[in-house]
FITOR-64761 format. One record per residue (C-alpha): residue in three letters; y, x, z. Coordinates in nm, 4 decimals. Layout:
// residues N
SITE     r          Y          X          Z
SITE   ALA          Y          X          Z
...
END
This chain:
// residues 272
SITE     r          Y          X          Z
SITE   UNK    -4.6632     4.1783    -2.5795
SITE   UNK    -4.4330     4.0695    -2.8566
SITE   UNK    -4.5417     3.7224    -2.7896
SITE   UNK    -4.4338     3.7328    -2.4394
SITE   UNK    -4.0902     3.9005    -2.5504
SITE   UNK    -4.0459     3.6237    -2.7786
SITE   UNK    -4.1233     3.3397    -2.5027
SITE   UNK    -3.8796     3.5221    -2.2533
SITE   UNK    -3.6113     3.4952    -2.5355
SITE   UNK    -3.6782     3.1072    -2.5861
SITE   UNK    -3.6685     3.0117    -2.2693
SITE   UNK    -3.3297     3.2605    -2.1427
SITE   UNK    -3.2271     3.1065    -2.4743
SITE   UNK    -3.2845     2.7424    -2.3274
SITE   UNK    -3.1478     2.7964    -1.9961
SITE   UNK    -2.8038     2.8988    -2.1659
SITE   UNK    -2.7872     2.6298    -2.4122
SITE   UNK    -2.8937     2.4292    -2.0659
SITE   UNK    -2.6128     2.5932    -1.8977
SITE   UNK    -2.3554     2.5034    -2.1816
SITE   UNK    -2.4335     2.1608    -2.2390
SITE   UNK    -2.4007     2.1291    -1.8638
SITE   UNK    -2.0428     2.2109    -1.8644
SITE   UNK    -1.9559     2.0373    -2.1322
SITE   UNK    -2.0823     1.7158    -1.9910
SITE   UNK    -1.8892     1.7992    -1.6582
SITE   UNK    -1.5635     1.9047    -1.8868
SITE   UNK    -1.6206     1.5504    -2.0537
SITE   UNK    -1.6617     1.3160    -1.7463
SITE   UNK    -1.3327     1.5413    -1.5573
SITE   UNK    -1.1171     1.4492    -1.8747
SITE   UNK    -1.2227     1.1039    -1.8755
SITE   UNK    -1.2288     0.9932    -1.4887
SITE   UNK    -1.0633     1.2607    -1.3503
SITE   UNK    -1.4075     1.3173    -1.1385
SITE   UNK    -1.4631     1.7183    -1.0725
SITE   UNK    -1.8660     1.7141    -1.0318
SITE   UNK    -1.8695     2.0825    -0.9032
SITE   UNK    -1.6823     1.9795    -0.5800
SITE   UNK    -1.9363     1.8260    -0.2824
SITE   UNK    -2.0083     1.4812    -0.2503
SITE   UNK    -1.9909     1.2483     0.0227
SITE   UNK    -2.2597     0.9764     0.1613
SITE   UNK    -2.0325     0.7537    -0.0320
SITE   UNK    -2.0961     0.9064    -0.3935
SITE   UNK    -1.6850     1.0708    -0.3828
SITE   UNK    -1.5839     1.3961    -0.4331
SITE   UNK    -1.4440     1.5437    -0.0677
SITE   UNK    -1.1193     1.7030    -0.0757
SITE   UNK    -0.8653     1.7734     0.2131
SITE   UNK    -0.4834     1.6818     0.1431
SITE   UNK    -0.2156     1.7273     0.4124
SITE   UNK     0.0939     1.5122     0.2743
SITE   UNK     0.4279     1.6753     0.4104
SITE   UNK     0.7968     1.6171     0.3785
SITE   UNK     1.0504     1.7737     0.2306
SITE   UNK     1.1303     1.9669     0.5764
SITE   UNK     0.7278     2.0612     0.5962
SITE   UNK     0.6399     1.8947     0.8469
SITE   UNK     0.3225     1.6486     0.8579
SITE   UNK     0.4400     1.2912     0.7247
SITE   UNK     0.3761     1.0268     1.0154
SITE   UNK     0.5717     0.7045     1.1183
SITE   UNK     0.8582     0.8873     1.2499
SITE   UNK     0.9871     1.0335     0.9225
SITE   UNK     1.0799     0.5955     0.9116
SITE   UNK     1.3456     0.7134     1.1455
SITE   UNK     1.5138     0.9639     0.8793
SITE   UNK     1.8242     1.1250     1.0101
SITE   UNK     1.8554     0.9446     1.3666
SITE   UNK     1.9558     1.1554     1.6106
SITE   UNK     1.8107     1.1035     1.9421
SITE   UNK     2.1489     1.0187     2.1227
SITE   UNK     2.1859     0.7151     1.8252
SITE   UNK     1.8106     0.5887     1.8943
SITE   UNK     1.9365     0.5496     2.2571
SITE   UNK     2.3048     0.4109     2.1948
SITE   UNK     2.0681     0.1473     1.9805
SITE   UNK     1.8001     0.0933     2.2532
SITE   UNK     2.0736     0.0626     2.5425
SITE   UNK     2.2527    -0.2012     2.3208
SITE   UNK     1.9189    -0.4515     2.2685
SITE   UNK     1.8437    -0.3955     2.6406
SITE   UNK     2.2369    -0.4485     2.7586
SITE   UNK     2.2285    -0.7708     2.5014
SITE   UNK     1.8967    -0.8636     2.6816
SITE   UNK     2.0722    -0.8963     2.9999
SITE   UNK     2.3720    -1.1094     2.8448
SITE   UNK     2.1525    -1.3917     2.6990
SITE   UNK     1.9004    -1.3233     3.0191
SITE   UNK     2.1290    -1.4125     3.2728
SITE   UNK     2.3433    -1.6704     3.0785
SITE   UNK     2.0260    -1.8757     3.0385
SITE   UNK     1.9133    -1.8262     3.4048
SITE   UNK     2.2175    -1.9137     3.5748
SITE   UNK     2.2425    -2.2115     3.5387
SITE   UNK     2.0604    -2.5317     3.6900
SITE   UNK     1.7004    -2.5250     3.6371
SITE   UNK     1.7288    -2.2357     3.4492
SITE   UNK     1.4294    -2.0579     3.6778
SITE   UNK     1.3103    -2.4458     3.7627
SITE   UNK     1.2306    -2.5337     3.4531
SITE   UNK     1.1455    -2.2086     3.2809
SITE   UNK     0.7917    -2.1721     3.2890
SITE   UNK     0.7767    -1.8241     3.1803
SITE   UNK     0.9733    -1.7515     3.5064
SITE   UNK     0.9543    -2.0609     3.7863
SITE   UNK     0.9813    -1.8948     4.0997
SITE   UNK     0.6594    -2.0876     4.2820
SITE   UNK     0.5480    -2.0724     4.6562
SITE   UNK     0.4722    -1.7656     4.8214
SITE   UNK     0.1348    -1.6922     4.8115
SITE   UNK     0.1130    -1.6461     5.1698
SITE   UNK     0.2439    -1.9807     5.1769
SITE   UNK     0.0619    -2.1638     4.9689
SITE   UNK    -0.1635    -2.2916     5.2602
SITE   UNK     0.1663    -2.5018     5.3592
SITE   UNK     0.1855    -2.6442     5.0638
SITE   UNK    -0.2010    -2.7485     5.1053
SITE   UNK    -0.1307    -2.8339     5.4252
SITE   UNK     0.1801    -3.0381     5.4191
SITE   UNK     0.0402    -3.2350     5.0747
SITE   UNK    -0.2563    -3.3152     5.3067
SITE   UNK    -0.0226    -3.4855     5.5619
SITE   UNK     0.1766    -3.6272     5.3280
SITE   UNK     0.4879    -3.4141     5.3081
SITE   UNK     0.4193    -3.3246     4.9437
SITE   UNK     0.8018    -3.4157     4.8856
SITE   UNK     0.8931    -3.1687     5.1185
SITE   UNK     0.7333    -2.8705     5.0137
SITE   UNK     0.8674    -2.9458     4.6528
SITE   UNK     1.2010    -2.9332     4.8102
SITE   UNK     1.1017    -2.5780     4.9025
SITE   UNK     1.0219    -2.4695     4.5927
SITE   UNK     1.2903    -2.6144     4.4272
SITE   UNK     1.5055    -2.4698     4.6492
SITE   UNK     1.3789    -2.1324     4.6373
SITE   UNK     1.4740    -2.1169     4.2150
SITE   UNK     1.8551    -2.3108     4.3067
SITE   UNK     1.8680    -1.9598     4.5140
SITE   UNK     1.7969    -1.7711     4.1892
SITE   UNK     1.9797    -1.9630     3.9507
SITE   UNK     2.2924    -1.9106     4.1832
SITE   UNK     2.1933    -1.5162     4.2860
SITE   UNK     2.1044    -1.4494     3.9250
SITE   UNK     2.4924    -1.4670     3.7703
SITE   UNK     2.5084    -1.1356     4.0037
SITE   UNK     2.2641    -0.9262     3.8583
SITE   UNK     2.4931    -0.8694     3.5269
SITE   UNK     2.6772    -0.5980     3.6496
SITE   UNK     2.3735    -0.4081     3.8733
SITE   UNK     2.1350    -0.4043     3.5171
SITE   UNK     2.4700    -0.3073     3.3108
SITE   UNK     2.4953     0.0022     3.5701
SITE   UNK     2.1399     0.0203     3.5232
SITE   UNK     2.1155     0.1079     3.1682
SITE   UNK     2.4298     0.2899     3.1332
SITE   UNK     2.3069     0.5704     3.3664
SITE   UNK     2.0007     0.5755     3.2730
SITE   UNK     1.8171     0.8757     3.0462
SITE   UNK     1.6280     0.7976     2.7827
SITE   UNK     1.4047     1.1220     2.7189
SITE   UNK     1.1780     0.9437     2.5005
SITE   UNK     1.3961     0.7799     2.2655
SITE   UNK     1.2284     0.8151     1.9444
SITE   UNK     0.8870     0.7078     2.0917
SITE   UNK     1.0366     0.4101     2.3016
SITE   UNK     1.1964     0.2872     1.9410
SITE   UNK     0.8277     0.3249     1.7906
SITE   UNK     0.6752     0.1602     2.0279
SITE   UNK     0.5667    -0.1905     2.1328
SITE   UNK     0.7674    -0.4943     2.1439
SITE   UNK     0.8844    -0.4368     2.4686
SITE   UNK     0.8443    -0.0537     2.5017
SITE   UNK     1.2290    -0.0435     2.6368
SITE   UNK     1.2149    -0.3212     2.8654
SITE   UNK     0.8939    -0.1252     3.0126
SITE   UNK     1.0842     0.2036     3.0319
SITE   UNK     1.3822     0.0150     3.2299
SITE   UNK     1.2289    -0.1364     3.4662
SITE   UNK     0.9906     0.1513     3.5372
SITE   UNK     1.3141     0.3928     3.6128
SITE   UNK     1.5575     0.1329     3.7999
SITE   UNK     1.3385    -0.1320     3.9517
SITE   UNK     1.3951     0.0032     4.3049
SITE   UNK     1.7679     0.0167     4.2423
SITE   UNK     1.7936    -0.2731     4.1007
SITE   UNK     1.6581    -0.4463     4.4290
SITE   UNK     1.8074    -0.2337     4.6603
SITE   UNK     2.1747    -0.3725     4.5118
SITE   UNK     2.0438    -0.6879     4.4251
SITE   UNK     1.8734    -0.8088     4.7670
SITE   UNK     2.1857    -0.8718     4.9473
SITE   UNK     2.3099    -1.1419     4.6747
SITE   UNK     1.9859    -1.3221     4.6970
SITE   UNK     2.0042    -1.3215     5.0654
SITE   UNK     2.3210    -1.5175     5.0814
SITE   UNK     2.2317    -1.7572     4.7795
SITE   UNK     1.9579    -1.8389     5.0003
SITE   UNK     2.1708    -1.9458     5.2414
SITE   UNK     2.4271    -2.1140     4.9968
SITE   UNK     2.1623    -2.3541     4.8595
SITE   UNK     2.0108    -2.4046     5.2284
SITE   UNK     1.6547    -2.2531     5.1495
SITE   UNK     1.6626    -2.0256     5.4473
SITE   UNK     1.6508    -2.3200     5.6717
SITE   UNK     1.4424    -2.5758     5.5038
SITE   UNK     1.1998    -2.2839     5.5246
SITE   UNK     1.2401    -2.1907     5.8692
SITE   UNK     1.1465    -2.6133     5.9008
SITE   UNK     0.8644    -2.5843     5.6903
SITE   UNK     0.7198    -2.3151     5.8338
SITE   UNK     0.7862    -2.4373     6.2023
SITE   UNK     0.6144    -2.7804     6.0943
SITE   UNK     0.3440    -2.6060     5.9463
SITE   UNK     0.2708    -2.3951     6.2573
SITE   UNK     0.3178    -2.6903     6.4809
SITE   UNK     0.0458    -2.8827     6.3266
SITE   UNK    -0.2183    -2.5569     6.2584
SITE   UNK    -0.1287    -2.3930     6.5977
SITE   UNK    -0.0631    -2.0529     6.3418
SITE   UNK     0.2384    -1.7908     6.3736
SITE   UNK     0.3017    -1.7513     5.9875
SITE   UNK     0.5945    -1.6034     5.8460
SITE   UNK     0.6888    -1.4402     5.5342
SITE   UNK     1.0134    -1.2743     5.4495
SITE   UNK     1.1463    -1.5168     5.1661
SITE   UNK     1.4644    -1.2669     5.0843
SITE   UNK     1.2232    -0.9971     4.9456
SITE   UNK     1.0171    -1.2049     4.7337
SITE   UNK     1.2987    -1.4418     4.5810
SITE   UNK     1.4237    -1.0929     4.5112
SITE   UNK     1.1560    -0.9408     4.3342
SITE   UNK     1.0763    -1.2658     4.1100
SITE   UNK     1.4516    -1.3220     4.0610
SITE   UNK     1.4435    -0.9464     3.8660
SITE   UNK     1.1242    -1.0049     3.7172
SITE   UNK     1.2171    -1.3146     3.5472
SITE   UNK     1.5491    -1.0811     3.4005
SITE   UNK     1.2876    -0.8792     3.2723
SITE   UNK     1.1019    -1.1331     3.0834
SITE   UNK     1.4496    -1.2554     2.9124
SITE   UNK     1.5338    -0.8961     2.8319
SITE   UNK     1.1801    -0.8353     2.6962
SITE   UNK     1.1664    -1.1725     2.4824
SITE   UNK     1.5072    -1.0413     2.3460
SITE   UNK     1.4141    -0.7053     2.2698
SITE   UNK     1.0958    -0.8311     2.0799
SITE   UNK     1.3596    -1.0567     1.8815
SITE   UNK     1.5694    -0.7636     1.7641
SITE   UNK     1.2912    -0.5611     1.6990
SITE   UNK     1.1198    -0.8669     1.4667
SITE   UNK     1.4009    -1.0200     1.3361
SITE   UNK     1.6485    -0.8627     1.1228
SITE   UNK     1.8869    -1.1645     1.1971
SITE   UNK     1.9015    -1.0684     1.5795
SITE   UNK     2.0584    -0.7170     1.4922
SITE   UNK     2.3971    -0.8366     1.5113
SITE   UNK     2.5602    -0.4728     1.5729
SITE   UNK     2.5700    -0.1870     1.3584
SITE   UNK     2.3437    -0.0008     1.5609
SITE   UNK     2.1696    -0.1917     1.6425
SITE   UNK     2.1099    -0.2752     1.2424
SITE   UNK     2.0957     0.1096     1.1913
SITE   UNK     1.8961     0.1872     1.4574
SITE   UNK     1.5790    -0.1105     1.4709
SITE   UNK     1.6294    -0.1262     1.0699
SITE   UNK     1.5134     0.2528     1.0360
SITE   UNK     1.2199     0.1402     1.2640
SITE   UNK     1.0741    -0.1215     1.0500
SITE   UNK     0.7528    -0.0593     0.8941
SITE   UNK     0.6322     0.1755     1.1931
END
């Protein structure tokens, strides 16, 4: 009996001493690495812990705190600025001869209803000719084009931005996006009309109407296409790339932020 008491002792004795030395080695390795070996451990061998980081105001720290104290109405001023600059340079370089012709980004080229005349007149040698009518067709959007200043500039001024702060974090051409989403129906409604008599200014309307007669002539086909609409829609599209390659710009390069807000504004937004 005594001998069992005694055994009991030893080993409640050894499981403290156990207990002790275990604590001191996990007291030791805390003060050295800064490891806690009572918290649970991951696949990867490290300690698991959950750590919200928040800002002064409490709220969870993401890549709009970048924005600091922007108010909405300044993110806007700023975005309506790059877009409204966009325009400028857009136009300025499209307005002029071969500004469309010789763009790649934005050549106007045959319709694609009409691309069987251009087939069809190469085949017959009148390759010249249907060049003509693609030429002919950007000359008509080089000369409507200087019009569309004042239609996007009415654009952007009336338009609402309710997004602003997610616009400015976006991508490289999250503004250009968000204007032509909201005004691309104005914008052709008011800008149709001006295409429609460039058309007739550089004499497109009518070498059409002769390449499409000659085409049908020689197929025996009725085809027509309404040239105003389309000339319209790629004249506004290729505004849209200009205003999109200059929004990129400002957003990349400091150097491009040539306005105070627009400096305040896209400089707050680096680092998103």
């Amino acid at each position: 009996m005594k001998k069992s008491i005694f055994l009991a002792a030893g080993l409640l004795f050894s499981m403290s001493a156990q207990a002790q030395l275990l604590d001191i080695i996990k007291s030791t390795v805390k003060s050295k690495t800064g490891v806690d070996l009572d918290l649970p451990v991951k696949n990867n061998g490290t300690a698991t812990s959950t750590t919200t980081t928040t800002t002064s105001a409490g709220q969870t720290n993401n890549s709009s705190a970048n924005l600091g104290n922007l108010t909405s109405s300044q993110i806007s001023s700023g975005l309506k600025e790059a877009l409204s600059m966009g325009v400028t340079d857009g136009v300025k370089k499209l307005g002029v001869t071969d500004g469309f012709f010789k763009n790649e980004a934005v050549k106007i080229l045959m319709p694609e209803k009409l691309r069987k005349i251009d087939t069809t007149l190469r085949s017959i040698g009148m390759g010249s000719l249907a060049d003509q009518g693609v030429k002919l067709l950007n000359r008509a959007a080089e000369d409507a084009v200087t019009e569309a200043a004042p239609i996007f500039a009415n654009a952007i001024t009336s338009m609402s931005i309710t997004d602003a702060k997610n616009i400015l974090l976006g991508s490289n051409n999250a503004a250009t996006s968000y204007l032509q989403g909201k005004t691309q129906s104005q914008l052709f409604n008011a800008f149709q009309p001006k295409v429609k008599a460039s058309l007739g200014k550089v004499g497109a309307d009518t070498l059409w109407k002769n390449l499409i007669s000659k085409y049908n002539t020689f197929t025996g086909q009725a085809v027509t296409t309404d040239l105003n609409e389309y000339v319209t829609t790629e004249t506004i599209n290729g505004v849209f790339k200009m205003v999109a390659d200059k929004e990129s710009g400002i957003r990349n390069t400091p150097a491009m932020r040539t306005t105070s807000i627009l400096q305040k504004v896209f400089g707050a937004a680096d680092g998103k």
